[in-house]
Backbone as numpy.savetxt, mean C-alpha at the origin, in Angstrom:
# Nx Ny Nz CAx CAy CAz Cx Cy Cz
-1.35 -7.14 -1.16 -1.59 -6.26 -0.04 -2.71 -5.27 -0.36
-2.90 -4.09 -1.55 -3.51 -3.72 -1.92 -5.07 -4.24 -1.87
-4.98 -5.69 -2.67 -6.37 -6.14 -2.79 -6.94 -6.71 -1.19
-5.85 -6.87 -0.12 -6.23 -6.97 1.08 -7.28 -6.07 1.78
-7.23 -4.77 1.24 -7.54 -3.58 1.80 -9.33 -3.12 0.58
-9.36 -4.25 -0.09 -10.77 -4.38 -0.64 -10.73 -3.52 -1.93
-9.51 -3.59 -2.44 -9.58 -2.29 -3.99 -9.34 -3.55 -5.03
-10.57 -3.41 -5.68 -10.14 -4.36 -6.76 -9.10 -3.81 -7.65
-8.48 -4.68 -8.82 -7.33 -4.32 -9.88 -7.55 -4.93 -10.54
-7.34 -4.46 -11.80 -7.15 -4.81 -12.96 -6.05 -4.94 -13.68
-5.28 -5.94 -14.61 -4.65 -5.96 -14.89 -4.31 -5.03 -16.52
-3.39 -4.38 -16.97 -3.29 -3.56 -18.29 -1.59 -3.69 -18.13
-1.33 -4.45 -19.17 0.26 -4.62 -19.28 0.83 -5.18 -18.11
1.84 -4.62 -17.57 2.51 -4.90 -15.99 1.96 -4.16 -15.22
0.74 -3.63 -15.33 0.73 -2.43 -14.29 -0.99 -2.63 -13.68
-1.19 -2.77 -12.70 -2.75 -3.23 -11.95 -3.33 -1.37 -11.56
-4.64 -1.53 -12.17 -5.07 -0.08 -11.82 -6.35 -0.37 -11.53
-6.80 0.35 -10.35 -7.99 0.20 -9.70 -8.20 1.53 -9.20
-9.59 1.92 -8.24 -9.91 3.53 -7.88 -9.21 3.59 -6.67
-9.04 5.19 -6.29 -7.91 5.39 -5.34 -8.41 4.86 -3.86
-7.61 4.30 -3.20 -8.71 4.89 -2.16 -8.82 5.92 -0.85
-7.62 6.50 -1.64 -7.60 7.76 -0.67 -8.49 9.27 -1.16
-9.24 8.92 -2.12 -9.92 9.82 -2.66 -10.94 9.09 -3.40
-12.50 9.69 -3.82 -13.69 9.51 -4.56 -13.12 9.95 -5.96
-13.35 8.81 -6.73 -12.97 9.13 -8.25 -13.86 7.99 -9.06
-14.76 8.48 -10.01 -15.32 7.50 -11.02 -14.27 6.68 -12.28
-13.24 7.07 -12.22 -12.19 6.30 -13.25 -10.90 5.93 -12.54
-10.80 4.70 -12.76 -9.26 4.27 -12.07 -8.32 4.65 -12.91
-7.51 5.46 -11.75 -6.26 6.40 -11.98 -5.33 5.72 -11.04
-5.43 4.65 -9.90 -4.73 4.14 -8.72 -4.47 3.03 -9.27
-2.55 3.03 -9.58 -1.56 2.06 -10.46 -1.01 1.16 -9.35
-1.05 -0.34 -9.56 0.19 -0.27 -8.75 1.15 -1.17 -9.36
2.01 -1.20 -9.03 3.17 -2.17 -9.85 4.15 -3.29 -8.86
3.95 -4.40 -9.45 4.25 -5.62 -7.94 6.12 -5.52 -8.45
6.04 -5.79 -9.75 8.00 -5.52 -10.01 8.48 -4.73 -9.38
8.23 -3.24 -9.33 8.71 -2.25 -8.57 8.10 -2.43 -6.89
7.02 -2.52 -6.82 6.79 -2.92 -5.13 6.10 -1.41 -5.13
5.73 -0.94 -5.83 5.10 0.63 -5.46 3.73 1.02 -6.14
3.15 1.82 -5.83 2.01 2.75 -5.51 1.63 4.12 -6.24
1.01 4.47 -7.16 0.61 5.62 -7.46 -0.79 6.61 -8.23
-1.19 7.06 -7.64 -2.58 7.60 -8.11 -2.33 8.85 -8.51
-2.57 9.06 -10.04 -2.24 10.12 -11.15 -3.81 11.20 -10.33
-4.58 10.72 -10.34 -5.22 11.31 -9.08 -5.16 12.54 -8.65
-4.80 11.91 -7.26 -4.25 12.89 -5.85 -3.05 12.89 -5.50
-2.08 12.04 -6.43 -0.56 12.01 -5.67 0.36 11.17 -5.07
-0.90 10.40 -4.67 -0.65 9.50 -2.74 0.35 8.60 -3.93
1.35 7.97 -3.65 2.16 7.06 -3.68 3.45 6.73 -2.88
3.96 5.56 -2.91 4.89 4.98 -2.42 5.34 3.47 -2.50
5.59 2.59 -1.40 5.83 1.52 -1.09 4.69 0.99 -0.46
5.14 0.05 -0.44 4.06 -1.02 0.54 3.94 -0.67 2.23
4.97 0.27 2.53 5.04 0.82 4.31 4.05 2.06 4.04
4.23 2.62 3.01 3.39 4.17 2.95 1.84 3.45 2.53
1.41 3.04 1.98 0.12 2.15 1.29 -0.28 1.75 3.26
0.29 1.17 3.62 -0.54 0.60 5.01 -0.70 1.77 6.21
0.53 2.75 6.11 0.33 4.03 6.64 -0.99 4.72 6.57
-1.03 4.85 5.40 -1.96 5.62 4.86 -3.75 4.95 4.77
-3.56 3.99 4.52 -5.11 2.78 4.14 -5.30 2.34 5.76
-4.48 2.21 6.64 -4.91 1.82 7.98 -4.48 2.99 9.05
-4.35 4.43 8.60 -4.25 5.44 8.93 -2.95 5.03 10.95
-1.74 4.40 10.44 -1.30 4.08 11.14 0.28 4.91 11.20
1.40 4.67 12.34 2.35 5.19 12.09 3.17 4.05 11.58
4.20 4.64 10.74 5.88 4.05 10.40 5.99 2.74 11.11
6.19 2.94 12.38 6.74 1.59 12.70 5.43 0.89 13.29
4.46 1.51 13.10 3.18 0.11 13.23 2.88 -0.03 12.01
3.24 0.18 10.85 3.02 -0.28 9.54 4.07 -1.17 9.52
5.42 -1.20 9.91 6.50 -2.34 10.00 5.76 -3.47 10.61
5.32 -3.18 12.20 4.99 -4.25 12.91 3.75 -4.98 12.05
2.86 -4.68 11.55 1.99 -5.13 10.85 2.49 -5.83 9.64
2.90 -5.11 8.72 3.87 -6.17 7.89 4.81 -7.23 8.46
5.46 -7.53 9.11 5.98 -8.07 9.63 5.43 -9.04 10.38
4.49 -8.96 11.30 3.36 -9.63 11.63 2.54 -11.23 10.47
2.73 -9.97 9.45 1.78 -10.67 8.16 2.66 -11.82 7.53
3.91 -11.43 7.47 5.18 -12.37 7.01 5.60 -13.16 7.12
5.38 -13.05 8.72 5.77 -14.02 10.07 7.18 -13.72 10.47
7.83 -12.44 10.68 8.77 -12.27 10.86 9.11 -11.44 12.34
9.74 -11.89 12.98 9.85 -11.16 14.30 10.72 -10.27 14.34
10.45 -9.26 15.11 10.80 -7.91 15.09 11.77 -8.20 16.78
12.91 -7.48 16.67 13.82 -6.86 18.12 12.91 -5.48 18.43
12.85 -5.59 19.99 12.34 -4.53 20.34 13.51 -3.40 19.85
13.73 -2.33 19.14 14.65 -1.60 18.82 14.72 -0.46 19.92
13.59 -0.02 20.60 13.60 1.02 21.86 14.13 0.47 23.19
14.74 -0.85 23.13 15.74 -1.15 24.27 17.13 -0.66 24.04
17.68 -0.69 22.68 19.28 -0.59 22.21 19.30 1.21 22.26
């Protein structure tokens, strides 16, 4: 997902680190880790999951970061604002 969004990575142990891209930085400080499924730049802070990463990189809300993942998966979503 990450490398979707055009950030290269590198691999160092279990852990892929590339530059943030929520901030200008000449040294990659932006970790991410596929075992855990999460996100973090020693950086600026920004971390999370894979819902906060698409929030944030496609400057979108919560549940259009669902629908988009979900989308990507091929998984169909219940309209939940009918129930």
């Amino acid at each position: 997902m990450v490398r979707e969004q055009g950030i290269a990575l590198r691999r160092r142990g279990r852990t892929y680190f590339g530059l943030c891209p929520f901030h200008g930085e000449q040294t990659a400080s932006f970790a991410v880790s596929r075992e855990a499924g999460l996100f973090h730049c020693f950086g600026c802070g920004a971390g999370g999951d894979v819902i906060r990463f698409i929030e944030r990189a496609e400057q979108v809300s919560f549940p259009e970061a669902v629908r988009r993942l979900a989308r990507r998966a091929g998984v169909a979503l219940a309209d939940l604002e009918r129930s």
